[in-house]
N, C-alpha and C positions, 0 to 999 in steps of 0.2 A: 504493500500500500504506500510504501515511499515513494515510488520510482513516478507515480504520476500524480496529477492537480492535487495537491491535496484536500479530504473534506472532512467530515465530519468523524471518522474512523480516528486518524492522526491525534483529534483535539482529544477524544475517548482515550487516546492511550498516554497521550502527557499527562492528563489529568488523573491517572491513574498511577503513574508514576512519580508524580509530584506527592499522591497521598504514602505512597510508599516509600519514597524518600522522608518525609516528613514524621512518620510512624518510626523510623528507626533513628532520625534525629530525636526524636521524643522520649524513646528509651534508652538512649546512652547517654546522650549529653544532658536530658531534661528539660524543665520548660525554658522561654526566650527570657530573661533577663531586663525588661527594659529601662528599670532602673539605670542600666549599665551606657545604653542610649541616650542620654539624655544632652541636652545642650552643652556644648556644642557639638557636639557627635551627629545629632540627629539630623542638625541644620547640613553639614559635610554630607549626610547621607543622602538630603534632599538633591542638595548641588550635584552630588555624584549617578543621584538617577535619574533626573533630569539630563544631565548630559551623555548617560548611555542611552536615553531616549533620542535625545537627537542624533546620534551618531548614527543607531539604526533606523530612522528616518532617512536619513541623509543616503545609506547604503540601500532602500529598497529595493531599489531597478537589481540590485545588484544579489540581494538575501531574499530568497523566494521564503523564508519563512518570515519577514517583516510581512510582507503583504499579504499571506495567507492568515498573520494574524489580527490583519484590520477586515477581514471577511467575518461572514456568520457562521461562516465553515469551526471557525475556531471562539465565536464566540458563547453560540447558546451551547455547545457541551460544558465550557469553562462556567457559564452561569449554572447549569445545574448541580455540577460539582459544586460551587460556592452553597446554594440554598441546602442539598443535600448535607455538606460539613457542618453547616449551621444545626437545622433540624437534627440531627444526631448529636451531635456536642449538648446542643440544650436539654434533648429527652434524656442525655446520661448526664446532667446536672454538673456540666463540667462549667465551674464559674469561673475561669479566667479564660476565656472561648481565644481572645485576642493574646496571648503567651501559647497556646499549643502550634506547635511547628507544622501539619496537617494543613491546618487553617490557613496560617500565613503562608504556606507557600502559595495554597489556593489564591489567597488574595492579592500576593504580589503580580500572580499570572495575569487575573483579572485587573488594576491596576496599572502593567503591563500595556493591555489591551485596549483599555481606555484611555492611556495618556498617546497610546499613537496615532489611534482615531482622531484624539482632541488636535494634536500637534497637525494630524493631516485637513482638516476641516479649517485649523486657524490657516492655514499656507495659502490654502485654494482660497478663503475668503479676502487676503490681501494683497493676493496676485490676480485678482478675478476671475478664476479660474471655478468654475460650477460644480460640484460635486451634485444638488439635489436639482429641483426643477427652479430653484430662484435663487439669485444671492440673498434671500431673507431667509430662506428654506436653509440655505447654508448655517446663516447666523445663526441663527436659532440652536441645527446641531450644536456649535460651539459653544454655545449655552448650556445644552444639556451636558455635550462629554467632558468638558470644562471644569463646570460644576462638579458633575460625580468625582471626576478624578481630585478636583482642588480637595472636596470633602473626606475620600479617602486616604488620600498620601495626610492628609493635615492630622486627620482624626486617628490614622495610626502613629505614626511620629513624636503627634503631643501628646500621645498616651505616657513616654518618658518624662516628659516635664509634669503632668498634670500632680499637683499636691494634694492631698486628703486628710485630713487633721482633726483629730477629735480634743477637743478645750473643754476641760469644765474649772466652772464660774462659779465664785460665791458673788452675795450678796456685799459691795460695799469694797471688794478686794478683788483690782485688776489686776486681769492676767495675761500671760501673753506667750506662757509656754504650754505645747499641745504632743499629742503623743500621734505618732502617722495610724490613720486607720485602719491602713491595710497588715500592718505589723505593730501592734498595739504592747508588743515589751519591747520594742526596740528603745533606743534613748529618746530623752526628752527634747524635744525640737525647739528652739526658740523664735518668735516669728516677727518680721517686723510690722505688725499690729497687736496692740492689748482692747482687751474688752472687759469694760468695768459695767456690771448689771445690780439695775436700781431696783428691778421687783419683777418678780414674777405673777403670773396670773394666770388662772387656770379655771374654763367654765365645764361645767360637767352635764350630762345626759338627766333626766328624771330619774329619780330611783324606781328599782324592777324590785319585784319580789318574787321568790321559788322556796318552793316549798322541798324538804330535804325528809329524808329518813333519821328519825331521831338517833338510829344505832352507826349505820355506813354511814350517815351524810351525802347520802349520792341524792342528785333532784329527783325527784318524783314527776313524772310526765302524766302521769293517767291519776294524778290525784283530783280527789272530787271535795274539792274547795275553791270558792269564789272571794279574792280580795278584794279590799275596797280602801281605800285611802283617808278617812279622814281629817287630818290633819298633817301638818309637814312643817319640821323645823329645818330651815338649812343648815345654819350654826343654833348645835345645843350642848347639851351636856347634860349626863345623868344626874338625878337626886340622889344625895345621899341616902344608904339607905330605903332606897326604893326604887320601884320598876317601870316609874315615870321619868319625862325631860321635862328642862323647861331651857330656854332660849339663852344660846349664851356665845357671845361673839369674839371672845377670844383664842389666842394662838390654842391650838389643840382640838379645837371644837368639831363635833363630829353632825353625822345628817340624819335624825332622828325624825319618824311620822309614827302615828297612831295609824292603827291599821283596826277593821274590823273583816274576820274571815266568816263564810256563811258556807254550811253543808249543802253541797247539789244535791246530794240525794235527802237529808232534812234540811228544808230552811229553818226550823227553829232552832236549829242548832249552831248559835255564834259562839266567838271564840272574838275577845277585845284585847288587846295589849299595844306597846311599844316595841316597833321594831329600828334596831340602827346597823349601818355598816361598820361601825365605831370608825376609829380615828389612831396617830400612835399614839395618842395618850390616855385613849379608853378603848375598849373591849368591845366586840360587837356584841348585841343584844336580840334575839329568837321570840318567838312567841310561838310557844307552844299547844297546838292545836286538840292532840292528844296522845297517848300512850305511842304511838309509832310516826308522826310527825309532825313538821313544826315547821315556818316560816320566819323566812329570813331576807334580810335585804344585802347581794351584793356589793361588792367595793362599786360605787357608779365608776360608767365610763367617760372618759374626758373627751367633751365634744371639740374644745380649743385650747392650747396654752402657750401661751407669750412671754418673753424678756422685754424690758424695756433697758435701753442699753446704751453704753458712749462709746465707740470704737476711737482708737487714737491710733496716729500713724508716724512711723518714722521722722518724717517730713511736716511733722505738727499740726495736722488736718485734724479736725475733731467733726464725731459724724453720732448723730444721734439717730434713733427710729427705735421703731420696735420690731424683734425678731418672731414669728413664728411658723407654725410647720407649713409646708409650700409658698411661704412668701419669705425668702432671704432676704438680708440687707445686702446691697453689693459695696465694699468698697476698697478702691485701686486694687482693682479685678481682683479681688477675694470675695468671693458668695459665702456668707455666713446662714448656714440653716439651725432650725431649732430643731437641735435630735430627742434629746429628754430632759427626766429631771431628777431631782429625787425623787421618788415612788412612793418610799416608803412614810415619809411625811404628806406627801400628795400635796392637797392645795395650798400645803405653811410651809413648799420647799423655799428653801431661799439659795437653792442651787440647781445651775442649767448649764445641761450639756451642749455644745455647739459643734456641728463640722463645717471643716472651714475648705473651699475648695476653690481652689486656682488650676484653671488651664491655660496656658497662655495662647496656642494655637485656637482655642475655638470658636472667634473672631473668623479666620478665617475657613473652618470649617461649615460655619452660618453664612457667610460669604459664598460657599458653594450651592449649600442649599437654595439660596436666594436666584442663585444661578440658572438651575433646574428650575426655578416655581418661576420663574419670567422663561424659558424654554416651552415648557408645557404649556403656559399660556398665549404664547406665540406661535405653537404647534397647532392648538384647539385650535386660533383665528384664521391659521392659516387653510387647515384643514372645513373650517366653515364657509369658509371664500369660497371655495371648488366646488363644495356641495350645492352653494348660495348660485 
């Protein structure tokens, strides 16, 4: 199958030899390292394939496997290999998909593939030279392959640089040293930004109640009792000496209601008490329905919780906001998110976890994106015109 044009057969067996090479780099040597890439390594590595790409541009006329790889002949086997490596990486829960050798080589082929398209599409469009039905038609390609490839060479490369940082914060005591997420006993990093946090805040779910087996404590799903809520303290605290609350708004204070439970199968049969989650500084509290179970209210769930916080920078910038979960503060390209807190105190933590994450490539890995999404919308119009 060498000796003539080559098609789709050829793409089937590189790609099978690239998984095979890759499967015995994986077992001898072990995973890719990219910490070990990183700046400026990585920038040398850009420059350096980048100009084996143009050299073999340069030599097409001349390397009948250049030009067989800007065909489809070599393109959709290497895509399904790529989807394929993926899908299997992920169903065998291998999380660092981008460190296995398999993969990257996969990707580099593809990457490959699409910086010569892109490189051959930008030539014809500034030579005026027509590759599709229009010089717009051209553009556009150059748009799409452009993009993809700006987003892949970027989004693998500044995976070496990209930082992950996990920081906890008290209240009143900034900080500024963080431990990397990914290797969390490594040493302590120190960062050029601290973050000093003023308070925490944290809103929570309505309380639920489940009724438990007074012996196991497992819920009862097919219990035949109806709750009802009477009353609801958010901040209480037990009576001394007894099996009531009454309202009490200080540090400790736990989420007490009166509950009234009524028998589905006898409605005269009520059952009245206090039920709470407690708190750390009180005990939760059950109401006991009868000899084999009893009703309890859960730790509630946290609908939201926030830092309010002052980042300080190197460079004496002082940046205030509030942190929480899906909305980061960004500052001098560090995304600070809200990961946790203390737990075990819950809504009186006066400590929060942060991760703090810097990419510096993905700028322009959005840059590529951006790329693609004016391609594709210049494909649709273009493609509408013809219809139209």
């Amino acid at each position: 199958m060498w000796y003539k044009s080559w098609g789709f057969a050829e793409s089937i067996a590189i790609g099978a030899g690239l998984l095979l090479v890759g499967l015995m780099l994986q077992l001898t040597i072990g995973s890719i390292q990219w910490s070990m890439l990183s700046a400026p390594l990585n920038y040398l590595l850009l420059v350096m394939f980048l100009l084996v790409l143009g050299v073999m541009y340069t030599l097409r006329k001349h390397l009948y496997f250049v030009t067989w790889s800007m065909s489809q002949y070599a393109a959709v086997p290497a895509l399904g290999y790529g989807v394929a490596v993926t899908l299997v990486m992920g169903l065998m829960g291998w999380d660092e998909m981008l460190s296995a050798w398999p993969f990257v080589l996969i990707y580099i082929w593809l990457m490959t593939m699409v910086g010569l398209i892109a490189i051959d599409r930008f030539v014809r469009l500034i030579t005026g030279r027509k590759v599709l039905n229009s010089r717009l038609a051209t553009f556009t390609s150059v748009l799409n392959h452009g993009g993809l490839f700006l987003a892949m060479v970027c989004g693998t490369l500044g995976n070496a640089d990209m930082q992950r940082m996990h920081m906890t914060v008290k209240v009143g005591a900034p900080e500024w040293r963080a431990l990397n997420a990914d290797h969390p006993t490594s040493k302590i990093h120190e960062l050029p930004i601290a973050i000093e946090l003023h308070s925490f805040t944290i809103d929570e779910y309505p309380p639920q109640y489940v009724i438990i087996d007074n012996e196991t404590g497992h819920v009862l799903k097919d219990a035949t009792w109806q709750i009802e809520q009477d009353s609801l303290f958010e901040y209480a605290a037990p009576r001394p000496d007894s099996d009531s609350y009454v309202e009490w708004h200080s540090m400790g204070a736990c989420t007490a209601a009166h509950i009234t439970a009524t028998s589905t199968v006898n409605s005269s049969v009520k059952v009245q008490g206090w039920a709470s989650c407690g708190s750390f500084m009180f005990p939760y509290h059950a109401v006991k329905l009868d000899d084999q179970c009893s009703v309890v209210m859960p730790d509630r769930e946290p609908k939201r919780y926030a830092s309010e916080v002052s980042v300080y920078t190197e460079s004496g910038e002082k940046v205030e906001g509030v942190i929480e979960v899906n909305h980061p503060l960004e500052v001098e390209g560090w995304k600070i998110y809200q990961l946790s807190y203390d737990e075990a105190l819950g809504r009186w933590s006066d400590t929060s976890v942060f991760e703090l994450v810097r990419d510096p490539w993905l700028p322009w890995v959005y840059a590529g994106i951006f790329m693609m999404l004016a391609g594709a919308v210049l494909t649709f119009l273009i493609s509408s015109n013809r219809l139209a």
